[in-house]
N, C-alpha and C positions, 0 to 999 in steps of 0.2 A: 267624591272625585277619585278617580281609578289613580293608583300609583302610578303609573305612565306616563299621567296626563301631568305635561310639564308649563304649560301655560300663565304667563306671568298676570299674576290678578294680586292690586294692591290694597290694601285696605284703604278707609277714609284717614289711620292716621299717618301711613303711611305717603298716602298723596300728598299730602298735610308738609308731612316732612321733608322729602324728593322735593316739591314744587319750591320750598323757600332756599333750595339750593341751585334755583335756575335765578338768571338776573331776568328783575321784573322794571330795571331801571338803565336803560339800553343808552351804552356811550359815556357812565359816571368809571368806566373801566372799559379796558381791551374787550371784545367781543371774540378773541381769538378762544378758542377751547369751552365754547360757554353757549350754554341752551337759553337764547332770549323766549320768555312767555311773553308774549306781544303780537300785536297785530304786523303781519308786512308789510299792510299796503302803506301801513305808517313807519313803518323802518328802512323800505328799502328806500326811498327818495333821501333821506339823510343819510346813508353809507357813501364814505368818502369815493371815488374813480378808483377803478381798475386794482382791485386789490386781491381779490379771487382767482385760484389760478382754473378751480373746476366748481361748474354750482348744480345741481343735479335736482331737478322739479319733479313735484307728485304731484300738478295742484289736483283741486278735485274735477271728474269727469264729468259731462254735459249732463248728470242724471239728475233725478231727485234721490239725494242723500243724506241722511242721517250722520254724525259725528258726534257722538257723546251729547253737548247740549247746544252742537251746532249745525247747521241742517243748510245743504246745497239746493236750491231748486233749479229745472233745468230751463235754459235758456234758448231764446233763435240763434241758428248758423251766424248769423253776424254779431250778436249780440256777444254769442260765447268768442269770437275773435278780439272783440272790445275786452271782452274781460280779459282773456288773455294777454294782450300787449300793455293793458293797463300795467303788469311786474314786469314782465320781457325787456320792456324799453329801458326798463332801470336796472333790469339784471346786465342789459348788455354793458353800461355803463358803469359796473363796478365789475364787469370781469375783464382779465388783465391782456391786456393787446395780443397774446398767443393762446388765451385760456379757451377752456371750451365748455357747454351748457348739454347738457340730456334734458329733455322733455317728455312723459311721460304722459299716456292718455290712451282709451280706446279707437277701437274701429272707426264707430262713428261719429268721433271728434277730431282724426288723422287729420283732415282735409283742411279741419280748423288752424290746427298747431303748425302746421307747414306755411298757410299764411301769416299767420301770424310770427311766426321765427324769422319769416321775407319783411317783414315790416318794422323788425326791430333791428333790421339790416346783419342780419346773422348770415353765418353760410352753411348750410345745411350738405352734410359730407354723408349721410346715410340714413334709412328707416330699418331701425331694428325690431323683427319681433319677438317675442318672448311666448313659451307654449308656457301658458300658468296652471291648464290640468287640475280646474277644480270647479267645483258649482254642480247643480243640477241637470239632469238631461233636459232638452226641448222637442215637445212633442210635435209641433209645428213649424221648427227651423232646427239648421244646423244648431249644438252646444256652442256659445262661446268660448273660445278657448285658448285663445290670444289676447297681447295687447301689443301695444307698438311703442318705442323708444325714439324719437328722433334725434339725432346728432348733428349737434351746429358748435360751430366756432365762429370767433372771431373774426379770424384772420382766414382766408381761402387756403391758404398752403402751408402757412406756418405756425403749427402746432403739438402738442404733446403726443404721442401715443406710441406706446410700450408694448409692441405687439406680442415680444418673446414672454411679457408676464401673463397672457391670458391666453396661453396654448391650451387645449385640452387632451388629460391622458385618455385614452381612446383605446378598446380591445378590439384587436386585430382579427378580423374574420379569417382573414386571407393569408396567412404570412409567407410572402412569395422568398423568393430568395436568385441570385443572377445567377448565371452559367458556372461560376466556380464555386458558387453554393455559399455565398455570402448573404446575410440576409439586407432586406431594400426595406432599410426607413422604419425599424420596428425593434424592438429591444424584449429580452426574457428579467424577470423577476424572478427572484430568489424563488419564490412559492409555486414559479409554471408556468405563470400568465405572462400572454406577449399581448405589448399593447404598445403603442405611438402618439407621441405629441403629433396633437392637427392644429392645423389654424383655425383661429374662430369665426365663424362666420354672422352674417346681420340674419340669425336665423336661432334663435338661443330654446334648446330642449332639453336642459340639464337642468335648468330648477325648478322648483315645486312653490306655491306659497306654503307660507308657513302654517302648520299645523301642530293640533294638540299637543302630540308627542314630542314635540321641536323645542327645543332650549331655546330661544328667538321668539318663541311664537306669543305675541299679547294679544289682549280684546278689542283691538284696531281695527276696524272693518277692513280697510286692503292696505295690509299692510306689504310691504315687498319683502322678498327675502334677502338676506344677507348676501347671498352667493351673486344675487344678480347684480345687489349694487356693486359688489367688490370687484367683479369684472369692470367697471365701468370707472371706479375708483382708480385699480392698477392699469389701465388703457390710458387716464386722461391725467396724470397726475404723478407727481415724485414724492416720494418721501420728504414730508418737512413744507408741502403748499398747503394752501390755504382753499378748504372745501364750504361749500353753503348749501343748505337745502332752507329755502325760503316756507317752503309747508315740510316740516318737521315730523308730523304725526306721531307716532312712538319712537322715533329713534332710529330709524337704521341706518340712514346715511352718517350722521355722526357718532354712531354705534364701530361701520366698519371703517370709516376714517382713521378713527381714533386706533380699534386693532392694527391700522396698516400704516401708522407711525405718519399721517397727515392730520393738520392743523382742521379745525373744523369751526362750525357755525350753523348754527340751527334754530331757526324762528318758529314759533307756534303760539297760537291765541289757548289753545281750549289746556287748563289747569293740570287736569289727569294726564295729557298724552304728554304734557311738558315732565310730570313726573315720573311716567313712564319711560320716558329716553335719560332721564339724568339716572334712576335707577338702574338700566343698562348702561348707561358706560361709569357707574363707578363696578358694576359687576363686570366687566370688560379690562380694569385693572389687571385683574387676577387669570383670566381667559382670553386669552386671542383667539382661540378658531373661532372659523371662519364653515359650517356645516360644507362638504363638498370642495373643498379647498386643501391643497395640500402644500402647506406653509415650506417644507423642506426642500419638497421638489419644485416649488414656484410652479405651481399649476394645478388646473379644476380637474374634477375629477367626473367621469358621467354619472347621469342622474343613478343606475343603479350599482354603479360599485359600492362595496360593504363598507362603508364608513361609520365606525364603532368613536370616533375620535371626539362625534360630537353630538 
């Protein structure tokens, strides 16, 4: 394996060990800070009402998939809606009267997850997508190169989001400046560079998945990156609430929770990926960044500014 290659791969005794530090006995203690190894569809109906203030979903996509020793087959347009609200309905009911839900899924699942968010009586405030810039070319159609995010809450009007913490620094092509030769909306750095906070838009091209070279990056088939949840994280959420990701996978949601000084909760069945997110957030102790994130300035950084920090 090339020195480079920083990709987090555990051993059998190591899973061994990570895995009995997740709770395998869900509710004999607080669930607050703690990787449940369990099935959801059995845990979420016994979480108490409205306790979540942000719950942020990976489930898996309409495909046939593969997960360690557990495998998705893919389903009918309606069938994948049933699956769907089968968790929805009881997410909506443990998150808290202003909290808000991400739903995460492809192209050709969008159509599903919007009904289904309509039926677990959510109010759907936005479809975000994400350029993910990875996979193979298609000789017979466009690359896929997208996925989509939909944003629902609870409440239609009244909820969390922090717009000023997910500004991005952004280099200025243009840097105009008014009739007295002030400059408009754009700031110099010590090193040269002029660059301006923008607002964010439901159109996200600044991260990448995770790869090899990535301090973040495990053998999790799709796994998300850090940067995309933490935007999602800092938009819906304060310091000190209470986050969920009900499909867990490796870790990142409770991974960047935890960096971003909120409460977290994280369910997964399959052993390995449970041992994989406990083993990232006790290394998460020691390291907060966040790759493409810049903790001081409270704000992202575009995909290619030279970020050595992480």
């Amino acid at each position: 394996m090339s020195e480079r290659n920083k990709t987090i791969i555990l051993s059998e005794s190591q899973i061994e060990e990570y895995s009995k530090r997740c709770v395998t006995t869900p509710f004999a203690h607080s669930i607050s800070n703690q990787i449940l190894c369990y099935n959801t569809f059995e845990i979420l109906p016994i979480i108490s009402n409205e306790i979540f203030d942000l719950i942020i979903i990976d489930p898996p996509f309409n495909l046939n998939k593969t997960f360690n020793e557990l495998s998705f087959k893919k389903m009918g347009f309606n069938d994948y809606i049933e699956y769907l609200n089968s968790f929805l309905k009881d997410c909506a009911r443990i998150l808290k009267p202003h909290g808000t839900l991400y739903l995460c899924g492809d192209w050709k699942s969008s159509s599903a997850m919007q009904i289904a968010l309509s039926m677990a009586n959510l109010h759907i405030q936005n479809r975000i997508t994400w350029s993910r810039d990875k996979g193979r070319g298609n000789k017979s159609n466009f690359k896929n190169n997208m996925e989509d995010i939909w944003f629902a809450t609870k409440h239609q009007t009244q909820y969390t989001f922090n717009v000023e913490s997910i500004k991005i620094k952004k280099k200025v092509i243009a840097p105009y400046r008014d009739a007295e030769g002030n400059k408009r909306d754009w700031e110099k750095t010590e090193d040269g560079k002029k660059w301006r906070l923008t607002y964010p838009s439901n159109i996200i091209t600044n991260c990448t998945v995770p790869y090899w070279s990535m301090a973040e990056n495990t053998e999790h088939p799709t796994q998300k990156p850090e940067k995309l949840i933490a935007k999602l994280i800092l938009a819906s959420s304060n310091e000190g609430d209470f986050v969920l990701d009900p499909f867990n996978g490796s870790g990142t949601t409770t991974v960047v929770a935890s960096k971003l000084d909120r409460r977290y909760c994280g369910i997964e069945l399959d052993k390995k990926y449970c041992a994989l997110a406990q083993y990232r957030l006790e290394r998460a102790q020691t390291d907060k960044r966040i790759q493409g994130y810049d903790s001081e300035e409270k704000c992202f950084l575009e995909r290619n500014y030279n970020d050595n920090r992480a």
